[in-house]
C-alpha atoms as one frame of an Amber mdcrd trajectory, in Angstrom:
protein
  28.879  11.917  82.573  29.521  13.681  78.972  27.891  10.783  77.139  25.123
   8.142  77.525  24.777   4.970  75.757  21.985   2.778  75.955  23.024  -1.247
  75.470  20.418  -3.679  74.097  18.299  -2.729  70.804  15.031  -3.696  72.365
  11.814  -2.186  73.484  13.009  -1.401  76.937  15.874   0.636  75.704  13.369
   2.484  73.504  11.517   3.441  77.111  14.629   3.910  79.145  15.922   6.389
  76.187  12.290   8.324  76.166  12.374   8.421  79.756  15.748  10.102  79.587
  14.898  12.396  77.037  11.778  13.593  79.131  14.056  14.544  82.096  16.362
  16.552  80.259  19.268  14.104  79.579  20.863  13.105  75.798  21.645   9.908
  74.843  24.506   9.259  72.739  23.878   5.975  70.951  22.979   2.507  71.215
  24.924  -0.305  71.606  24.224  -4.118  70.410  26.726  -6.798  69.793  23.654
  -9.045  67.625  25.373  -9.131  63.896  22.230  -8.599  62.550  21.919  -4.933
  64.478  25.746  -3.853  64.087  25.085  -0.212  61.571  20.976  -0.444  61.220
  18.610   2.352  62.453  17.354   2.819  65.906  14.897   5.180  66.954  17.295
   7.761  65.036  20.603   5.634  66.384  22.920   3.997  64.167  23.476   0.868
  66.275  26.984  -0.206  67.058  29.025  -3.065  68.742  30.789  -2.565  71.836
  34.098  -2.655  69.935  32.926   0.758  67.678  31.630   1.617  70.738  35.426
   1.837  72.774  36.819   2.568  69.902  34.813   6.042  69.384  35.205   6.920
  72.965  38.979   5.468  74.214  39.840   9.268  74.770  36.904  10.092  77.668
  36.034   6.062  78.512  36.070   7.528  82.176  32.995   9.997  81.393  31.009
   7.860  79.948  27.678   6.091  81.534  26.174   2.800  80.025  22.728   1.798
  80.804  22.175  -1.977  79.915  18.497  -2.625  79.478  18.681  -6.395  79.022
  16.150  -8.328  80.561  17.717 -11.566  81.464  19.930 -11.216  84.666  22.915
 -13.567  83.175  23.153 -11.625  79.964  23.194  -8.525  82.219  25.988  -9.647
  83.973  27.843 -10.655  80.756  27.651  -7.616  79.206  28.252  -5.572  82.037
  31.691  -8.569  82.681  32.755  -7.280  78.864  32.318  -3.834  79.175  34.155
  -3.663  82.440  36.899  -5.525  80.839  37.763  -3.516  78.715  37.671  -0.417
  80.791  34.859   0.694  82.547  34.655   0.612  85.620  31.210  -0.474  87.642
  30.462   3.245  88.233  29.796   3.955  84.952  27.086   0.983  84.195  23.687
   1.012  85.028  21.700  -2.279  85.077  17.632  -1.697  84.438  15.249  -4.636
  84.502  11.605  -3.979  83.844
């Protein structure tokens, strides 16, 4: 994948990003639909919703990766229903629970 986008402004994506960092891989941004997230700071992110989000990537949607770090197992599966609605496929999400 060119890009990777972390999903859920928490302390578990602040681990999962670290974790990729340490083994050599970039992440792109981070993604959170909460209003009162949408364009704040984020461990050097400017957070946006998963509109911006398809939006600023429509032209390579198929090379992306999205890593939802959510820990409730409905709101997993929500998020991962929206983005795959509107054009990812299940390939390109990654569900972590800690």
């Amino acid at each position: 994948y060119s890009s990777i986008y972390a999903y859920c402004r928490h302390k578990y994506t602040a681990a999962t990003i670290k974790a990729l960092n340490q083994n050599g891989y970039k992440v792109n941004g981070v993604i959170d639909d909460g209003k009162a997230y949408i364009n704040t700071n984020f461990l050097g992110f400017k957070t946006i919703n998963s509109y911006k989000f398809f939006d600023e990537n429509k032209k390579n949607i198929n090379d992306v990766l999205v890593i939802i770090t959510h820990q409730r197992e409905k709101t997993l599966d929500k998020i991962s229903d929206n983005l795959i609605s509107n054009g990812l496929k299940k390939r390109q999400i990654i569900k972590i629970k800690y």
